[in-house]
C-alpha positions as CSV (number, residue, x, y, z in Angstrom):
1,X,-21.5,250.5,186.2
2,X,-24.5,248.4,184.8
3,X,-24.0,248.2,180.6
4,X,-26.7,250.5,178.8
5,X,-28.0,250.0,175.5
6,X,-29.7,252.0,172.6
7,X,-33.0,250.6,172.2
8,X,-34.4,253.4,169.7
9,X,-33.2,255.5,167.4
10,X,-35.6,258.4,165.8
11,X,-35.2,260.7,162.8
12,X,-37.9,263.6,163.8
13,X,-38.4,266.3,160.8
14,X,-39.2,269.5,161.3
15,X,-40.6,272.0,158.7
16,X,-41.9,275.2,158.5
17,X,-45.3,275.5,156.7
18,X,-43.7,277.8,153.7
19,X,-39.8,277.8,152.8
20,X,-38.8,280.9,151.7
21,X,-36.5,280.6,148.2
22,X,-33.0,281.4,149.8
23,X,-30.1,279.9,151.8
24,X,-31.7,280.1,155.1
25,X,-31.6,276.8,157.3
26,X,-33.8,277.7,160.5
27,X,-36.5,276.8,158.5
28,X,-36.4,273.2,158.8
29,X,-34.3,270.8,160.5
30,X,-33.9,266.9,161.4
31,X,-34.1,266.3,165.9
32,X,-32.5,262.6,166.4
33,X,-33.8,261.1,169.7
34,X,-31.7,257.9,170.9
35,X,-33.8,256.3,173.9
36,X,-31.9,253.8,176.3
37,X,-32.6,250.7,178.2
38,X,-31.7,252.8,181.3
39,X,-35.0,255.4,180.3
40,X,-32.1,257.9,179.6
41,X,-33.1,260.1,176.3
42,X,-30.8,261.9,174.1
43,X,-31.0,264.3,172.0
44,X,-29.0,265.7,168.5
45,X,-29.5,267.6,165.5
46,X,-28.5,267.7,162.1
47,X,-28.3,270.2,159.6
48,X,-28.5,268.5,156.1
49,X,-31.4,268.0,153.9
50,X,-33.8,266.6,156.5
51,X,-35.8,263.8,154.7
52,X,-32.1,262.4,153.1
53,X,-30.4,262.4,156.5
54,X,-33.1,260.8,157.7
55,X,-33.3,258.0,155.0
56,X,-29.7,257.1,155.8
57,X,-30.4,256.7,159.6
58,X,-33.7,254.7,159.0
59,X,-32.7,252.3,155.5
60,X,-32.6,248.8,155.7
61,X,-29.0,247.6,155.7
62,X,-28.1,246.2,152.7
63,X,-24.4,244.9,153.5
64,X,-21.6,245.0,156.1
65,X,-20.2,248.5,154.1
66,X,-23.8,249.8,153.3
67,X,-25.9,250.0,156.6
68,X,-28.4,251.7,158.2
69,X,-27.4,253.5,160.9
70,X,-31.0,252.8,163.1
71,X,-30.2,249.0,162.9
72,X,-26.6,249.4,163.2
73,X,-27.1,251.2,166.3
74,X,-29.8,249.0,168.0
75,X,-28.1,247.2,171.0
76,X,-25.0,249.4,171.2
77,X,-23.6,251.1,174.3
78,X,-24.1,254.4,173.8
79,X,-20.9,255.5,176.5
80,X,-18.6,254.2,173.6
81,X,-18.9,257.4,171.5
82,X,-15.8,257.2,169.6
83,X,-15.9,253.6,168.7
84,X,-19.4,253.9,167.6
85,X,-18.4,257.0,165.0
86,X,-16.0,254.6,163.9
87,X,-18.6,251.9,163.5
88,X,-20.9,254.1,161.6
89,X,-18.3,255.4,159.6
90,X,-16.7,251.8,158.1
91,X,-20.2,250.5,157.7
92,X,-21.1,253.2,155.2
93,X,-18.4,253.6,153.0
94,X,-19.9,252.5,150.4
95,X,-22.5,255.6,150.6
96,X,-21.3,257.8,153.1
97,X,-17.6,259.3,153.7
98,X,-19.2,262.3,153.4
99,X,-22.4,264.9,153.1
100,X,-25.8,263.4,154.3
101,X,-24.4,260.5,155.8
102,X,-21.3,261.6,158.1
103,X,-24.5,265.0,158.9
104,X,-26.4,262.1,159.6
105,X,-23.9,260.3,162.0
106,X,-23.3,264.2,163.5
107,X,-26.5,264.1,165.1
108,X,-26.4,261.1,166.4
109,X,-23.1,261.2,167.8
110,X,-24.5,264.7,169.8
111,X,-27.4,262.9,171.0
112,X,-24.6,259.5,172.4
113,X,-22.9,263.0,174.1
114,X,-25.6,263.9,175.5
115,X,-26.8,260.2,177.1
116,X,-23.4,260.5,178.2
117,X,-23.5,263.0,180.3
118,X,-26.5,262.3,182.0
119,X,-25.6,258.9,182.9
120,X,-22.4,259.9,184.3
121,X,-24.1,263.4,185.5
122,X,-22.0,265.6,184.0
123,X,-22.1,268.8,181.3
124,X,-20.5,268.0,177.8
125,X,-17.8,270.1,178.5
126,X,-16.0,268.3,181.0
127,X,-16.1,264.9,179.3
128,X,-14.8,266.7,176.3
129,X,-11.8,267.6,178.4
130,X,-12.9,270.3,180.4
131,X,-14.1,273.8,180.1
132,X,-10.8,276.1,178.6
133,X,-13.7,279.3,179.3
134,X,-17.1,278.9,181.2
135,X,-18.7,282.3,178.8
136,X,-17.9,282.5,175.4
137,X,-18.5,286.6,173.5
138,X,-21.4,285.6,170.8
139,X,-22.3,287.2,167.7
140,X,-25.6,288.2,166.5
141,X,-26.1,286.2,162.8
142,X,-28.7,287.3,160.8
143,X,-29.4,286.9,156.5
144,X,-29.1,289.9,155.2
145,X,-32.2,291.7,153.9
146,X,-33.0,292.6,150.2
147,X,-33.5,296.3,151.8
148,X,-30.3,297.6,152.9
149,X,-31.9,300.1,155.5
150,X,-33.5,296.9,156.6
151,X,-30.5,295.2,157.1
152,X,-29.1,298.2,159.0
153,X,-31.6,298.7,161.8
154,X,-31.2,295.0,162.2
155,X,-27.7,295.7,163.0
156,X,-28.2,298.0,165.0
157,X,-31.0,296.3,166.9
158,X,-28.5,293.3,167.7
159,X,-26.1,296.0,168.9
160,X,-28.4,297.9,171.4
161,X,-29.4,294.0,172.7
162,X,-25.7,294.1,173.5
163,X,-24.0,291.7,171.0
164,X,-20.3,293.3,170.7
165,X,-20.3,291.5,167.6
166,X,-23.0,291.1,163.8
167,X,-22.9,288.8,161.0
168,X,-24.8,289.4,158.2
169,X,-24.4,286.5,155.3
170,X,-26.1,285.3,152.1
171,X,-28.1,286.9,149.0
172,X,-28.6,289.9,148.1
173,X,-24.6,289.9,148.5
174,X,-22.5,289.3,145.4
175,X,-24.0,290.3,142.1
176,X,-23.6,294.3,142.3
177,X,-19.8,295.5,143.7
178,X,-22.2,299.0,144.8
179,X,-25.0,297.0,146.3
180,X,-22.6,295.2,148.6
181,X,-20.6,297.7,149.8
182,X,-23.6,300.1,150.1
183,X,-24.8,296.5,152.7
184,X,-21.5,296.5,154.8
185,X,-20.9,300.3,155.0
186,X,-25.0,300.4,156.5
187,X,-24.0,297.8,159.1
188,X,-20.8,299.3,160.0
189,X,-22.5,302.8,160.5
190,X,-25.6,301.3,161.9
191,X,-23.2,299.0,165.0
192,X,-20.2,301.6,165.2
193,X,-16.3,301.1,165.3
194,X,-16.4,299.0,169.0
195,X,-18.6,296.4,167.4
196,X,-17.0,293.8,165.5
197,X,-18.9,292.8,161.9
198,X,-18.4,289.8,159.9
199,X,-20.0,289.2,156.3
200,X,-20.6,286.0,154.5
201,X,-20.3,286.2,151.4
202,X,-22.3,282.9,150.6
203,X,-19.8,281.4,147.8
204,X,-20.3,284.7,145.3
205,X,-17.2,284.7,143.5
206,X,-14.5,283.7,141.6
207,X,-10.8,284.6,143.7
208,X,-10.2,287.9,141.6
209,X,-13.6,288.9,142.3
210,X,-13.4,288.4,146.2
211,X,-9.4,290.0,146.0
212,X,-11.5,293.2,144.2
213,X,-14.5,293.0,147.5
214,X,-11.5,292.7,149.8
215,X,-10.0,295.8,148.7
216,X,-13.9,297.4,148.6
217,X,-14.8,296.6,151.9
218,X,-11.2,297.4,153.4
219,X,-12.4,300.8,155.0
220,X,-14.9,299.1,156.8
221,X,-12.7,297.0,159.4
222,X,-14.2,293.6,158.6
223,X,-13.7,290.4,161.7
224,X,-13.5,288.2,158.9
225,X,-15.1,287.7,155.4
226,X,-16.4,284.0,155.2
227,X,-16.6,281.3,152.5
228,X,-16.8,283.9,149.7
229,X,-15.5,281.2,147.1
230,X,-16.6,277.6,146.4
231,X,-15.7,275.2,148.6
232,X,-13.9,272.7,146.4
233,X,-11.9,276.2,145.0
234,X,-8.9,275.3,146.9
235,X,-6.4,276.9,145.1
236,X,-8.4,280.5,145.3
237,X,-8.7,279.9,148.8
238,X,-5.2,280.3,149.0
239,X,-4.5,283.1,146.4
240,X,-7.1,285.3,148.4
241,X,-6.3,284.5,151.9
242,X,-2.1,284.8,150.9
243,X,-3.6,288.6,149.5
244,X,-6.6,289.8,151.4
245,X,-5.7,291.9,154.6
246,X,-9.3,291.0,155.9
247,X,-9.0,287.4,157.6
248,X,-11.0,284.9,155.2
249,X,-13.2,282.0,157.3
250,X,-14.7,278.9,156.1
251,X,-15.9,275.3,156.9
252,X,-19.6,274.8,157.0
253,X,-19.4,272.8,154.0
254,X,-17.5,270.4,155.5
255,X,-18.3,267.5,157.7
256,X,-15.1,265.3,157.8
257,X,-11.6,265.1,159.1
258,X,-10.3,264.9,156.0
259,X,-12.2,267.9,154.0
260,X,-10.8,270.7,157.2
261,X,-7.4,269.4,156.4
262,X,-7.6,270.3,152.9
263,X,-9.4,273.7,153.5
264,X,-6.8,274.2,155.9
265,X,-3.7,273.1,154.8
266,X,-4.3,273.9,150.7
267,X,-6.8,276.8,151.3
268,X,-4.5,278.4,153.7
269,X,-7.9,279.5,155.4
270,X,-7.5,282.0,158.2
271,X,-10.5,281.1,160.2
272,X,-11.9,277.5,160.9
273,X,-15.6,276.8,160.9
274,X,-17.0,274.0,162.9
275,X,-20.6,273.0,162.7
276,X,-21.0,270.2,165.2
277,X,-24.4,269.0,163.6
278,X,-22.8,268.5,160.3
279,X,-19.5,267.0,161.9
280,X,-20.1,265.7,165.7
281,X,-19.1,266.5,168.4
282,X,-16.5,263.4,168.4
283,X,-15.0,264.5,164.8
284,X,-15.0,268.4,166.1
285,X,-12.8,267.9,168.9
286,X,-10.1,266.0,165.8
287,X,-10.3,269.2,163.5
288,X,-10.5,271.8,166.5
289,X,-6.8,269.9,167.9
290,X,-5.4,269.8,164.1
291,X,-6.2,273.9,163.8
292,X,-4.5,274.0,167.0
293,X,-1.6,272.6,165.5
294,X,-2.0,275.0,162.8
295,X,-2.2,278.0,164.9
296,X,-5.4,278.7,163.4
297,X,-8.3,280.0,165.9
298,X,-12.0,278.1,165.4
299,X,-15.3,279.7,165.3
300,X,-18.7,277.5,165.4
301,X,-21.4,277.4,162.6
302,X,-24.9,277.7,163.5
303,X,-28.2,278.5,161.8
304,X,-30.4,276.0,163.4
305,X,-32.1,275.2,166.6
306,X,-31.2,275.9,170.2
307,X,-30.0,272.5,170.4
308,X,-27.0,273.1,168.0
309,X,-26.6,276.3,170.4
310,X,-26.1,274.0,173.7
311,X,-23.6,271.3,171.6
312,X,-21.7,274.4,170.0
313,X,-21.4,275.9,173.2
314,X,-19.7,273.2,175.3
315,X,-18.1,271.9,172.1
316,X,-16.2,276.2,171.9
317,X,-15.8,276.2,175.3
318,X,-13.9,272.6,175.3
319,X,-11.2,273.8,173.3
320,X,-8.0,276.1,173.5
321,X,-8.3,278.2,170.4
322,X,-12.1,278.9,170.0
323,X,-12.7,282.8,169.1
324,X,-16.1,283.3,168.7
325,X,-19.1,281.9,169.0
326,X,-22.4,282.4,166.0
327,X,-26.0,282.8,167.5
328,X,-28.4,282.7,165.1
329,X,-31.1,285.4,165.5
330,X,-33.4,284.8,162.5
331,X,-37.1,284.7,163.5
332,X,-38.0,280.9,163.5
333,X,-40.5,278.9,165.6
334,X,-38.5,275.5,165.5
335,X,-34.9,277.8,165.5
336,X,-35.9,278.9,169.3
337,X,-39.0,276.6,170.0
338,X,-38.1,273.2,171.2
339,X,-36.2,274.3,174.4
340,X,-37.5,275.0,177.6
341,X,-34.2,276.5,179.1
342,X,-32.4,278.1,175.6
343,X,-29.1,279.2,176.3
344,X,-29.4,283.1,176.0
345,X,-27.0,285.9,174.9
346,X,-25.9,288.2,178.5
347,X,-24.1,291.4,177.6
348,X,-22.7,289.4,174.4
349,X,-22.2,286.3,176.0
350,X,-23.3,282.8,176.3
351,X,-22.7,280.4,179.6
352,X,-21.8,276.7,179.2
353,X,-24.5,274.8,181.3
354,X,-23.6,273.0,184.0
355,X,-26.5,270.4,184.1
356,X,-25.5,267.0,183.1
357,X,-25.2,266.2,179.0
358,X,-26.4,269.1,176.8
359,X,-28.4,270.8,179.6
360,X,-31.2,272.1,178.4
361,X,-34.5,270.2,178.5
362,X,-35.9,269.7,175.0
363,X,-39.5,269.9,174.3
364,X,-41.3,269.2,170.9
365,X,-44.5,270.1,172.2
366,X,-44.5,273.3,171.0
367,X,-43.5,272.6,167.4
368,X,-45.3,269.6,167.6
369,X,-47.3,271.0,164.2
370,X,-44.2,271.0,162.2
371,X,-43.4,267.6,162.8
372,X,-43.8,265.7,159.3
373,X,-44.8,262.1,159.1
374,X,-42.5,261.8,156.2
């Protein structure tokens, strides 16, 4: 086979017009485009803060340990995934080994996958190994609303579109013990007992506090309760998860190898959370094998575009011990906008495409407006 190279890398921000005051990422979002010598386009996603994600791809280098990943890139072989993580990674240690940077090098490492496949003409999947599933069960993720009966009928909407499966996450939840209990028993009445509901509590407490909401919410058969404490609060990790009866996730805070081990092994976390466009899909296959190890099932984080939909979906289906995959439902233009062919929800599932590299055919037409020059 002829060698390729990367002649272009792009950092494309997205932005929504207003940004509502809450932890709520559909609302903007950074598309990397890599273009080839062959006319083969790839495309990734990172979920970060847009414009600082971008400034590490686009900077000038300054040394051999402090470069810009655009002109590090520039003249690489984009087949040679792993080896270029591990370029990217050694030439930013002196900024990176971690946050922006390694959500940076996420996003480009989904968009190499996705050249990838299309030069070889296969889905994701199979070059990650092959499909463990072809349909993974999806559940419906939502923020919660400031109006419980609001939050409710959302529930219950996701339920009647045939989600087996809710997540509701984020404020109001955590201030007032009888606000969030009246939030989870409303879902839980709204979806029934054959529907599965998850809550995030969006890092709201202290360990004694979330032990005391464990014990609250116990009635109301919970999946899992996810990253209610801090995420450098490794030592409550593991006091709550040793004494909650409801399983405890987390892992969207982390990007790296390194930070799942920890969460893992000193949190004594029950469920591993994996969002590709913060670590790659060529670090998420290393943390999704180490849980393995573990015995310790793996469940996908995404609130972002359709994009991080496709690269979660072959990532889940790739590997033996996904559990469940997160659909985000939340009303945004650029969330379900720059896709021709999203990958939809079918009686609670989603398919893994079978087109070559992410297979689905992106299109920034539409959002075209909330593109920013800067």
């Amino acid at each position: 086979m002829a060698d390729i190279t990367i002649t272009d890398v792009e950092a494309l921000y997205l932005r929504l017009p207003e940004i509502a005051d809450r932890t709520d990422s559909s609302q903007d979002s950074l598309v990397v485009r890599i273009s080839t010598d062959a006319g083969i386009v790839g495309y990734g996603e990172v979920d970060s803060v847009p414009l600082v994600a971008k400034a590490v791809i686009e900077a000038p280098s300054s040394h051999s340990r402090a470069r810009g990943l655009r002109e590090l890139l520039i003249g690489q072989n984009p087949l040679e995934t792993e080896w270029l993580w591990n370029l990217m990674y050694e030439s930013s240690l002196y900024y990176g080994r971690g946050g922006a940077t390694v959500q940076a090098m996420a996003g480009i490492d989904i968009a190499l996958w996705d050249i990838k496949g299309q030069l070889l003409g296969e889905p994701i999947y199979r070059l990650l190994g092959g499909a463990h599933r072809k349909r993974m069960r999806a559940y419906a993720s939502h923020m919660f609303d400031f109006d419980p009966a609001v939050t409710a009928s959302r529930a219950a909407a996701a339920a009647d579109a045939g989600f087996t499966a809710v997540k509701f996450g984020w404020e109001p939840m955590g201030s007032d013990p009888e606000l969030d209990e009246l939030l989870v028993r409303g879902i839980r009445h709204a979806v029934g007992d054959a529907v599965d509901v998850c809550i995030d509590a969006g890092l709201a407490w202290t360990a004694r506090t979330a032990m005391s909401r464990c014990e609250l919410f116990e009635p109301y058969n919970l999946f899992w309760l996810e990253e209610p404490l801090h995420p450098d609060d490794l030592r409550g990790y593991r006091k709550l998860s040793t004494a909650s009866k409801i399983p405890i996730a987390a892992g969207e805070e982390e990007c790296t190898v390194a930070g799942f081990l920890r969460l893992m092994d000193e949190g004594n976390i029950d469920v591993v959370q994996i969002d590709v466009t913060r670590t790659g899909l060529t670090q998420a296959k290393r943390i999704a094998a180490l849980a393995a190890d573990r015995g310790l099932p793996v469940a996908n984080h995404n609130f972002t575009t359709d994009i991080n939909v496709a690269a979660s979906t072959h990532f889940m289906c790739s590997i033996p011990n996904a559990l469940i995959l997160e659909y985000c439902v939340e009303p945004s233009p650029l969330r379900t906008g720059i896709t021709r062919d999203p990958i939809a929800v079918i009686d609670g599932y989603v398919t893994v495409p079978e087109a070559p590299g992410l297979g689905i055919e992106v299109d920034l037409d539409p959002v075209e407006k909330y593109v920013q020059a800067a």
